[in-house]
Every structure is written in structure tokens, then in C-alpha cells.
TORMARKOL-262426 format. One record per residue (C-alpha): residue number from 1; x, z, y. Coordinates in Angstrom, 1 decimal. Each point is the difference from the previous one (the first is absolute). Layout:
N
+------+--------+--------+--------+
| voza |      u |      w |      v |
+------+--------+--------+--------+
|  NUM |      X |      Z |      Y |
...
+------+--------+--------+--------+
END
This chain:
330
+------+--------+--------+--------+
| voza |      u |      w |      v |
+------+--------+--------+--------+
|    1 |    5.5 |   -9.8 |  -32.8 |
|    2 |   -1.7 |   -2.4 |    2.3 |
|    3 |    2.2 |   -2.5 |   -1.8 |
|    4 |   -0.8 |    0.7 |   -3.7 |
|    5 |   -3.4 |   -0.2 |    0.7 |
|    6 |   -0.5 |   -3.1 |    2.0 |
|    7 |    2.4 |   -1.5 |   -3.1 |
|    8 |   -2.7 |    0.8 |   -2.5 |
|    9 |   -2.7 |   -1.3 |    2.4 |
|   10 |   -1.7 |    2.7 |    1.3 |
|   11 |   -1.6 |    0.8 |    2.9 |
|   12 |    1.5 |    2.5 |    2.9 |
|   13 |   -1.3 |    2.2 |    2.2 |
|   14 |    2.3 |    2.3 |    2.4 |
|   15 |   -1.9 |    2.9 |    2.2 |
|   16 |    2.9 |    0.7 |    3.2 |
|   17 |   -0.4 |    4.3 |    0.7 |
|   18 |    3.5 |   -0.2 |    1.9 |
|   19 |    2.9 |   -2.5 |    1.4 |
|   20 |    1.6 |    0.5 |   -3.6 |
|   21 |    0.4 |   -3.6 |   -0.1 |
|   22 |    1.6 |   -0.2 |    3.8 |
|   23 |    2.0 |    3.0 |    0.0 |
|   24 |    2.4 |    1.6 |   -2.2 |
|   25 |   -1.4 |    3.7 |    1.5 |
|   26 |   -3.4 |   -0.9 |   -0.8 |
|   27 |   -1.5 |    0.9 |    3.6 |
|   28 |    2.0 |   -1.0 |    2.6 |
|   29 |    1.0 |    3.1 |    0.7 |
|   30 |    3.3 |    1.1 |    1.0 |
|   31 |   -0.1 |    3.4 |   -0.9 |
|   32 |    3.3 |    1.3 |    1.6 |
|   33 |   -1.3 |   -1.0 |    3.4 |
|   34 |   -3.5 |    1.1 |   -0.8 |
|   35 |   -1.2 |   -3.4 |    1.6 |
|   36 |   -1.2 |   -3.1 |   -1.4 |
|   37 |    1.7 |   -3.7 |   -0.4 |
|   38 |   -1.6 |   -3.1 |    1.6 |
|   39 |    0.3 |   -1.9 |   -3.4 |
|   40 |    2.7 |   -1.7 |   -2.0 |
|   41 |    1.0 |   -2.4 |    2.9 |
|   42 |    3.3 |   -0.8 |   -1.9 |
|   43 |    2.3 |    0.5 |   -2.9 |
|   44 |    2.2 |    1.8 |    2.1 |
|   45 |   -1.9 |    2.4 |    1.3 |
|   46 |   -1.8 |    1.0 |   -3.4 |
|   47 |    3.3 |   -0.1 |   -1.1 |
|   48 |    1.0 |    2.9 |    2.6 |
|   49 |   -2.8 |    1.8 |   -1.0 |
|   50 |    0.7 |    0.1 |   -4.0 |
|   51 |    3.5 |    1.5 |    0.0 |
|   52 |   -1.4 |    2.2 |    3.4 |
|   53 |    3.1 |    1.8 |    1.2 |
|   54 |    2.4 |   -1.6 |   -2.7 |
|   55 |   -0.2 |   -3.2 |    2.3 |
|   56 |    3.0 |    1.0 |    2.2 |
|   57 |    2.0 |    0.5 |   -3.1 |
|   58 |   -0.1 |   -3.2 |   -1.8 |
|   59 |    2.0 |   -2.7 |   -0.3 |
|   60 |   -1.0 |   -3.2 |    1.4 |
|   61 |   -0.4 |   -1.6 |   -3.6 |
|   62 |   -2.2 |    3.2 |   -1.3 |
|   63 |   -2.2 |   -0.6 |    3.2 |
|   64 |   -0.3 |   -3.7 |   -1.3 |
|   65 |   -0.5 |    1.3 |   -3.3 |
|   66 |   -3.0 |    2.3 |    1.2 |
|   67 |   -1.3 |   -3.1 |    2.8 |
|   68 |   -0.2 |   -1.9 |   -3.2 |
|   69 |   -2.2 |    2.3 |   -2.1 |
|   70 |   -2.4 |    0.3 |    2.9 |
|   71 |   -0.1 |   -4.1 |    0.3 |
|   72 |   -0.6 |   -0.2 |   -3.9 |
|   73 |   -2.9 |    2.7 |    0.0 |
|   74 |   -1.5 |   -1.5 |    2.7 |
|   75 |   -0.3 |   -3.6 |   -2.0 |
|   76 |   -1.0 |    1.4 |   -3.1 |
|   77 |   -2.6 |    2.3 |    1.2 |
|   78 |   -1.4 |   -3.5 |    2.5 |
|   79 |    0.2 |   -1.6 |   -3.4 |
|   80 |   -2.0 |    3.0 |   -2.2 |
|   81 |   -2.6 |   -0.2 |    2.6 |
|   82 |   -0.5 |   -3.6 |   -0.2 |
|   83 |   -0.3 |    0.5 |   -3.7 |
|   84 |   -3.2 |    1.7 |    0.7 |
|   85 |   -3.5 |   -1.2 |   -0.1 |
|   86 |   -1.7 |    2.8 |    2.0 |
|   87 |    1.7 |    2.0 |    2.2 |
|   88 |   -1.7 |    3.0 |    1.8 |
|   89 |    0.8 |    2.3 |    2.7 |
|   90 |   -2.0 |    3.0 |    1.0 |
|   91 |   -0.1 |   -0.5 |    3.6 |
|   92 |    0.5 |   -2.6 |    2.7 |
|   93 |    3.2 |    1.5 |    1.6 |
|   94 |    2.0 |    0.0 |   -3.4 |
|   95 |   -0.8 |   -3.8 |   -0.6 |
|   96 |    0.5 |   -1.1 |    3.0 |
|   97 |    3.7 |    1.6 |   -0.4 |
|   98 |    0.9 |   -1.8 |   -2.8 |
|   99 |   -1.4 |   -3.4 |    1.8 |
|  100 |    2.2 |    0.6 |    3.1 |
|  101 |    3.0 |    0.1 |   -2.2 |
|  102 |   -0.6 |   -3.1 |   -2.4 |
|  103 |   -0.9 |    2.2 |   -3.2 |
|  104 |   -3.6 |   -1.2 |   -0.2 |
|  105 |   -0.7 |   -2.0 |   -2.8 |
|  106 |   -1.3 |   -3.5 |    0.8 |
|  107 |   -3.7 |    0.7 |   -1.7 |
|  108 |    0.1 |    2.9 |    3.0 |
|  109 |   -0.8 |    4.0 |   -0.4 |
|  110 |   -3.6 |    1.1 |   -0.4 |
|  111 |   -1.1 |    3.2 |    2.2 |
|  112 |   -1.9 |    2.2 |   -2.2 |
|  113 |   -0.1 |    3.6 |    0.5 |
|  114 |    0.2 |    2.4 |   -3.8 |
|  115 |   -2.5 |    1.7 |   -1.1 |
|  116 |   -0.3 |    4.0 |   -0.1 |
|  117 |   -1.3 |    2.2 |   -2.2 |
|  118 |   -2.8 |    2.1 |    2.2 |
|  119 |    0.8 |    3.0 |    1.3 |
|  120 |   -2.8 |    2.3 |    0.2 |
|  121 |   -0.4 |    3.1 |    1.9 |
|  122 |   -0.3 |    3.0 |   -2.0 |
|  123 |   -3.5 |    0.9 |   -0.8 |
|  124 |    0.6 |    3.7 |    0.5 |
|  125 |    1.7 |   -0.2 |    3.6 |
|  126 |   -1.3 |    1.9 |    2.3 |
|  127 |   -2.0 |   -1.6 |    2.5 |
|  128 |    2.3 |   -0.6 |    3.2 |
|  129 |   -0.8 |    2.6 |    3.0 |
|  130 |    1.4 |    0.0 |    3.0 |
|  131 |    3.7 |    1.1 |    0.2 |
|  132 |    3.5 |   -1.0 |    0.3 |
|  133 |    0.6 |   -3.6 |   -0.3 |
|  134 |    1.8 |   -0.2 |   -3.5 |
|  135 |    3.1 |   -2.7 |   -0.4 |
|  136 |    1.6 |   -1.2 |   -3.0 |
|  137 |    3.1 |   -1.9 |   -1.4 |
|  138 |   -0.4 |   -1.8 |   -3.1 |
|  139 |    3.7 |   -1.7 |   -1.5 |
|  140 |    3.3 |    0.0 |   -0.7 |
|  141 |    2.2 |    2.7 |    1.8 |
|  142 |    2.3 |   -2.7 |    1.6 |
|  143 |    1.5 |   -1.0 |    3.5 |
|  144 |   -1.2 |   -3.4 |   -0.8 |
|  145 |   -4.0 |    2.1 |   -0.1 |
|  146 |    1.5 |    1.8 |    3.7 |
|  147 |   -1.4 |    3.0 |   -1.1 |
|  148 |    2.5 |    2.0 |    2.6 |
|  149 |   -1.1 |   -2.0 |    2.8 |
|  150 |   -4.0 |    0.8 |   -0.9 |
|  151 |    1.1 |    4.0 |   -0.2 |
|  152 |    1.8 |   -0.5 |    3.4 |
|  153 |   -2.7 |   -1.1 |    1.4 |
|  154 |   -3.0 |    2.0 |   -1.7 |
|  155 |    2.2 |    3.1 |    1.4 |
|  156 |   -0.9 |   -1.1 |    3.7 |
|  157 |   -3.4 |   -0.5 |   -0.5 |
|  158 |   -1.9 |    3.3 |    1.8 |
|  159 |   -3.1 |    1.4 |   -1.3 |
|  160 |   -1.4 |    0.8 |   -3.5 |
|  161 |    0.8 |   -2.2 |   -3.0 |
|  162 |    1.7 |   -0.6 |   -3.3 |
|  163 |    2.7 |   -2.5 |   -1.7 |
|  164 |    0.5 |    0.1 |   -3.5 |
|  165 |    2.8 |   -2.1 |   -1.8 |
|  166 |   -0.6 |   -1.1 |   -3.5 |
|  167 |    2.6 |   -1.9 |   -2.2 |
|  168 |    3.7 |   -0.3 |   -1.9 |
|  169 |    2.9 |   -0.9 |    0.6 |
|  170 |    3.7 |    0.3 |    0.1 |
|  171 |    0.4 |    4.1 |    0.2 |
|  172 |    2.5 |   -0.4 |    2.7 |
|  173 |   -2.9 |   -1.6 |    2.0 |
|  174 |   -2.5 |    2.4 |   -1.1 |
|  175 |    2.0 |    2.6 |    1.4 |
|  176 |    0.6 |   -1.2 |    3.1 |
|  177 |   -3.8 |   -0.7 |    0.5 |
|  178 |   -0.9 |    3.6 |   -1.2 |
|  179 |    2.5 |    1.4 |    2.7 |
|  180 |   -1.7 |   -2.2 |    3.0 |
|  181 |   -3.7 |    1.1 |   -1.1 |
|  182 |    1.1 |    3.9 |   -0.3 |
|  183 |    0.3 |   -0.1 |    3.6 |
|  184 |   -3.3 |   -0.3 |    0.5 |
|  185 |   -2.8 |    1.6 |   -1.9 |
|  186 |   -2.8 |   -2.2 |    0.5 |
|  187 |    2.5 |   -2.5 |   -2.1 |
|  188 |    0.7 |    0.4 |   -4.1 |
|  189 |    1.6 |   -1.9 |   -2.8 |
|  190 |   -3.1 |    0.1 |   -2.8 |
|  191 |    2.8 |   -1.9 |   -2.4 |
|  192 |   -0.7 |   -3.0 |   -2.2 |
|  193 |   -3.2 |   -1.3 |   -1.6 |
|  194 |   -0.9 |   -2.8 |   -2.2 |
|  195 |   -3.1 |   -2.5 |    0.3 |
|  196 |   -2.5 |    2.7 |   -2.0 |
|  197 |    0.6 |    2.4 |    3.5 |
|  198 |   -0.9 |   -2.5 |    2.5 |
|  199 |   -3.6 |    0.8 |   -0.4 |
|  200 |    0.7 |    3.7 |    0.7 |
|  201 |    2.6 |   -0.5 |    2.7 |
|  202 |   -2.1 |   -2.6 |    2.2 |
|  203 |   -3.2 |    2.5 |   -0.2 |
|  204 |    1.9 |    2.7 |    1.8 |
|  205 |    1.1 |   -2.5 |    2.6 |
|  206 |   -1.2 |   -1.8 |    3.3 |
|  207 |    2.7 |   -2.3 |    0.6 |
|  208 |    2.9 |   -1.3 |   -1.6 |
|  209 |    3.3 |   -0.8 |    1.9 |
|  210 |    2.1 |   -3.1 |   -1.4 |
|  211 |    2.8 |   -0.3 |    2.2 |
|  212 |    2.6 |   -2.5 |   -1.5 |
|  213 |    2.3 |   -1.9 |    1.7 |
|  214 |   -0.6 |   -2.5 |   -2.7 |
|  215 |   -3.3 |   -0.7 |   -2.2 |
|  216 |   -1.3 |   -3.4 |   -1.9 |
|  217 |   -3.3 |    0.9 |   -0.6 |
|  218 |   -0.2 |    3.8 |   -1.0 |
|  219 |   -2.3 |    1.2 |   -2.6 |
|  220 |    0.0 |    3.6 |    1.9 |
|  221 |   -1.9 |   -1.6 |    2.6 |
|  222 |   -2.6 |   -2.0 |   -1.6 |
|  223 |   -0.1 |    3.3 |   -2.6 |
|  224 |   -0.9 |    2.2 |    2.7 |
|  225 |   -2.6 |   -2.4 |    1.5 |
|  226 |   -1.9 |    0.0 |   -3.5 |
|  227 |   -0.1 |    3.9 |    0.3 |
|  228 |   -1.7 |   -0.3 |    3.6 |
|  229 |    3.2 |    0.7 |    1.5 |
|  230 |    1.2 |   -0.9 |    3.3 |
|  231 |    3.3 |   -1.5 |    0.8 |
|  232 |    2.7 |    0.6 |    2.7 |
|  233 |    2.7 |   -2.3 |   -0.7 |
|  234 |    3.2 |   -2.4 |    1.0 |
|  235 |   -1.0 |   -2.9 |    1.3 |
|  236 |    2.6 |   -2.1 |   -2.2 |
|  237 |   -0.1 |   -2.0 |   -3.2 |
|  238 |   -3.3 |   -0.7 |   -1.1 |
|  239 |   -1.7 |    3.3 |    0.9 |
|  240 |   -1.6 |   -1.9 |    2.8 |
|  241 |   -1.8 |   -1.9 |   -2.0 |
|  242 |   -1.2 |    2.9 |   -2.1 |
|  243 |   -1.1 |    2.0 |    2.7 |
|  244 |   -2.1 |   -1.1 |    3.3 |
|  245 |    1.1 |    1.9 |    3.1 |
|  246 |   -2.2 |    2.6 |    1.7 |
|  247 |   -2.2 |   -1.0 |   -2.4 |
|  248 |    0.4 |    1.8 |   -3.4 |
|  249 |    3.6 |    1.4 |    0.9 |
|  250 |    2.8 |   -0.4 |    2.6 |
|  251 |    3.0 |   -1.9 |    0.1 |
|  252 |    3.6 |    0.7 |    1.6 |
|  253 |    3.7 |   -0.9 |    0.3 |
|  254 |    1.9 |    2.3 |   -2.6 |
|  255 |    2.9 |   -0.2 |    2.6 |
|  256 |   -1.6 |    1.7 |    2.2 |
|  257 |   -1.0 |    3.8 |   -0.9 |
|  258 |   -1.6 |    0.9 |    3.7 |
|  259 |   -2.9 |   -2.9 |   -1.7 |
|  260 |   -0.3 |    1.5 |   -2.8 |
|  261 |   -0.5 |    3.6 |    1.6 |
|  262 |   -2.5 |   -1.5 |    2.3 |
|  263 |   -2.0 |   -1.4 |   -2.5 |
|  264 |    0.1 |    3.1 |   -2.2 |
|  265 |   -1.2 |    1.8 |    3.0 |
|  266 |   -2.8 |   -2.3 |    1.2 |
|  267 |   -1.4 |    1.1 |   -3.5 |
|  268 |    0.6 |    3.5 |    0.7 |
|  269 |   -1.5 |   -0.2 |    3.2 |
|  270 |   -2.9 |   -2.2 |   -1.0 |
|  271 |   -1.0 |    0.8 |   -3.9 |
|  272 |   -3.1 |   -1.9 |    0.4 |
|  273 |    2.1 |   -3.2 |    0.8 |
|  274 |    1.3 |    0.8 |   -4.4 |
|  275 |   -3.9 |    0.1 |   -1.0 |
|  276 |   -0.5 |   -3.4 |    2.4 |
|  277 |    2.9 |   -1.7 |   -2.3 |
|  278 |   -1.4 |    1.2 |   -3.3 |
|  279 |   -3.0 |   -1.4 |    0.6 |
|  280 |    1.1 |   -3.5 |    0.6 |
|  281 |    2.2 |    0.0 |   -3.3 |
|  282 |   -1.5 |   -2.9 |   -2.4 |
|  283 |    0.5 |   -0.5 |   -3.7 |
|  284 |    3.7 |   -0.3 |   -1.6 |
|  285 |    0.8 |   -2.5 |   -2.4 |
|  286 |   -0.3 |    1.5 |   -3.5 |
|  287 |    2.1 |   -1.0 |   -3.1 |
|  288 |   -3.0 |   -1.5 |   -1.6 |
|  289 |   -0.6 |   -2.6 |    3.0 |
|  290 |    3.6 |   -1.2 |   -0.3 |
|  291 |   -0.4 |   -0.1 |   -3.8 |
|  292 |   -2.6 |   -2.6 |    0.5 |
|  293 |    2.5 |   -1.9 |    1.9 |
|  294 |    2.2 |    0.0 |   -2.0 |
|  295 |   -2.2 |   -1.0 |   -2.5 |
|  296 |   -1.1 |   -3.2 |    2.0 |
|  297 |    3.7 |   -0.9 |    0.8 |
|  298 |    1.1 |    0.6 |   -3.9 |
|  299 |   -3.3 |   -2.9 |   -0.8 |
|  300 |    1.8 |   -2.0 |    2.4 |
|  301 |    3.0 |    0.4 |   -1.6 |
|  302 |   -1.2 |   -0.9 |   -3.4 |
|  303 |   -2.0 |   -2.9 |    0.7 |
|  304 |    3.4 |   -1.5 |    1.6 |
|  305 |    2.2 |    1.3 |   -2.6 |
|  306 |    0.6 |   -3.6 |   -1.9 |
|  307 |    0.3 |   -2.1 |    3.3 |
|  308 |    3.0 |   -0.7 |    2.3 |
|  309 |    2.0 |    2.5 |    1.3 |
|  310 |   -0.7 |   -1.6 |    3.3 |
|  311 |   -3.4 |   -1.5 |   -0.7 |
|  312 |   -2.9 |    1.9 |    1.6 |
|  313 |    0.2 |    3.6 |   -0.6 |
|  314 |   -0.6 |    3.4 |    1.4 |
|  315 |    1.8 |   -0.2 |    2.8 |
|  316 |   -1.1 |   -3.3 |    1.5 |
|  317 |   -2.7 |    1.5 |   -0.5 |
|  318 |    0.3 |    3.5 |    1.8 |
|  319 |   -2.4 |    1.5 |   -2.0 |
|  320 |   -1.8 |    0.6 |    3.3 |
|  321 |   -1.6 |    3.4 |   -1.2 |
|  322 |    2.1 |    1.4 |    3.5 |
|  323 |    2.2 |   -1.8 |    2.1 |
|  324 |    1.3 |   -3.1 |    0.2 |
|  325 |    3.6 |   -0.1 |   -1.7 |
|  326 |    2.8 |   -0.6 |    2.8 |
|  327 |    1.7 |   -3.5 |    0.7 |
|  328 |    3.0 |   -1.2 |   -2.0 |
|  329 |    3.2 |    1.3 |    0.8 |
|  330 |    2.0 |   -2.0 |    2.1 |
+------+--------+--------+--------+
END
């Protein structure tokens, strides 16, 4: 696609949400292991990873075969993103990934967060008394999400509270999730939800869990923050960069549950410390404030649409509405 269009002279933009480009499995994530990889370091070991446990049984030329495919996504997808005139990447950590491993463009990647719709808290909650400290899981039912590990470690967390899980998945998963929770009854599976129940779910919350071993830059988190909603989540990814720690949430290492029960405790413990982080939540980016940026880039765009493909153009000049775009690729 990038192809056809640049051959009828149009202008490209690409917005990165994962390591689609990078990896073959989208996220890095190997999920037999339940672990994440380093990166795509060689053809080799991307190469392992793609026929998984297969590997031991090929020949040495289907191995080549399979090294080769990896080598030839790699180019074409280095030679797609050159293509492009504007390239974007929600957060820091997921541009400065492709940098490290030569897939940045030479115009660079622009840092600009998305935009959100708002989400309001219901006008007919109930005003908030003084209670059990009400947590919440808001995503996919998925090992890559570590929802086992956060009901592991909500069921050593003394004292009176509440977890609710809320999402789909696959039913195998679902299961499995519903059988760690029923061990507990402060914990429940509320089932899925779609983007018209956020508003309804976040009003009977105080905090939201996230606790991926993996994120980019979730829209869970920055959709709970627009509700008033505290955070408590992994410190990986770009999360850090959503949330400030000790500040309007906490942060931890999703490999290691005895953190994640004692943060969930210290709110248990100390509710006001959930009412200190709501207060210091500021404004979300909305849709309609990166509409308007896209707006000014798409000018940009047009104004440079009948000069050189190399002359002066969007990304020499960064469009510095955000950050300054990353240096060329080595």
C-alpha cells in the first residue's frame, strides 16, 4: 500500500500502536514462556521464534528458508517506513524501540500522545462515602494482561476491599480467571463491556489495576484518568510516562506479585492516599485536540505536496506541536 500510494504522489502518514513492523508476533511477546523478548537482535533468533517449537524439527535449508523471510520483512518494512512523510508514535518508549534497532525512518518519529474521547462520571453516581476501597480491571482476559498474577495477589491483601475484572477473551482464559477469583469473594468477573460502559464502570470505581507485562501506551490508563480515576500499574512500556508515581497512581514490577500486593494494600490501609491521587489528575488529551493536529500536519502536507520528495517537508520540519522527532537511524 505504502508503495502504490507514494507511486501516484501522495503524501504518507503511518501512526506505530505496536512492534508490528519489528516483530512477526506483534508484541514481543513470547507467549509460551509468558515472558517478553529483548527485540529482534537477529534473523536467527526471530527466526526461532516464528516456527516456536517446530525449530528443532526442520531441516537446515527450511530454517534458511524461514531466516530468509525474517531478513526480507525486515528490509521491506525499513523501506515502507522510509516511504513515509510523518511518522508518529504514541509514546516515548515505543519510538525509541524502533530507533535502537535501525527501523526509524531518516525524517525521525514524532511523540504525540492520541486523543480520547472524555469519559465522564455518571451524573447519577452516588456520592462516594467512606467504605471499602473499590479496585477494577479494565481489558482483555489474557496472560499477556497478568490478570492471574493480580488475583494472586489481591487474595493476600488483608482487610476490607473489592476487585472486579471486566473484559473478553478467549473462553479458555475466561475460565480460568473466573476459577482464581471464586476463591475469594471480595473478587468477581463483571464480563465484557464496550466503550458506551466505561462511563458506568469507572463511577463505581476508586482505582483501576493495569498490570501487563507488556503495554505501549494504554488507552485503559489515560481512560481511567479522564474519569478521575486513579492508577496502580506496571511500571513497563510507556505507562510511566502516562502516569506520575506517588503522585496520581502507583507504579510496580509485574514480576513481582508481593509489589503489587503491597501497593494494593497501602491503598487499603490508607484510602485517603486514593482521594490525594485523584486530586492531582490533570486534563486528558481529547480526540478533538489531536484532530487539530492533524489538521495542522495535513496543511503541512498539502502545501509540500508538489515539491521534492526530499525537499523541505514535514518531517525536517518536526511539526514541533510535541516533541522533537528522534535522530536518523544509523
Amino acid at each position: 500500500l505504502p508503495e502504490i500510494a507514494r507511486s501516484r504522489g501522495k503524501r504518507l502518514c503511518l501512526t506505530l500502536h505496536d512492534f508490528w513492523m519489528m516483530c512477526q508476533r506483534v508484541h514481543f511477546y513470547i507467549e509460551p514462556e509468558h515472558k517478553m523478548c529483548s527485540g529482534p537482535d537477529s534473523a536467527d533468533k526471530c527466526a526461532r521464534c516464528l516456527q516456536g517449537s517446530a525449530w528443532t524439527g526442520l531441516s537446515q535449508l527450511d530454517r534458511e528458508r524461514t531466516e530468509s523471510l525474517v531478513n526480507r520483512r525486515v528490509a521491506h518494512s525499513k523501506q515502507c517506513m522510509e516511504m513515509m512523510d510523518v511518522v508518529i508514535a504514541p509514546s516515548r518508549y515505543l519510538a525509541d524501540k524502533f530507533a535502537a534497532y535501525g527501523f526509524s525512518p531518516s525524517r525521525g518519529i514524532e511523540v504525540c500522545a492520541l486523543g480520547l474521547k472524555p469519559v465522564a462520571r455518571m451524573e447519577s453516581a452516588p456520592a462516594r462515602a467512606a467504605g471499602p476501597v473499590r479496585f477494577g480491571f479494565l481489558g482483555t482476559i489474557h496472560p499477556l494482561k497478568n490478570v492471574h498474577l493480580l488475583a494472586g495477589a489481591f487474595a493476600k491483601v488483608a482487610g476490607s476491599a473489592s476487585l472486579s475484572f471486566h473484559g473478553m477473551g478467549k473462553q479458555e482464559h475466561i475460565d480460568s480467571l473466573v476459577s482464581d477469583v471464586s476463591q475469594d469473594p471480595r473478587m468477581r468477573y463483571a464480563g465484557k463491556y464496550g466503550p458506551d460502559d466505561l462511563s458506568r464502570i469507572l463511577s463505581g470505581l476508586d482505582v483501576v489495576i493495569v498490570c501487563s507485562i507488556t503495554e505501549n501506551y494504554p488507552l485503559v490508563v489515560r481512560e481511567a484518568l479522564s474519569a478521575g480515576v486513579p492508577v496502580l500499574a506496571s511500571r513497563v512500556g510507556g505507562i510511566p510516562e502516562i502516569i506520575e508515581d506517588g503522585v496520581t497512581g502507583l507504579l510496580f514490577e509485574p514480576e513481582r506479585p508481593g509489589e503489587l500486593t503491597a501497593c494494593i494494600q497501602s491503598l487499603v490501609d490508607n484510602p485517603g492516599r486514593v482521594a490525594a491521587f485523584k486530586a492531582a489528575i490533570g486534563s486528558v488529551k481529547t480526540m478533538d485536540e489531536e484532530a487539530k493536529e492533524w489538521s495542522a500536519r495535513y496543511g503541512i502536507l498539502a502545501d509540500t505536496i508538489h515539491r521534492p520528495r526530499f525537499g523541505a517537508g514535514v518531517g525536517d520540519q518536526a511539526i514541533r506541536m510535541n516533541q522533537k522527532p528522534l535522530p536518523p537511524s544509523k
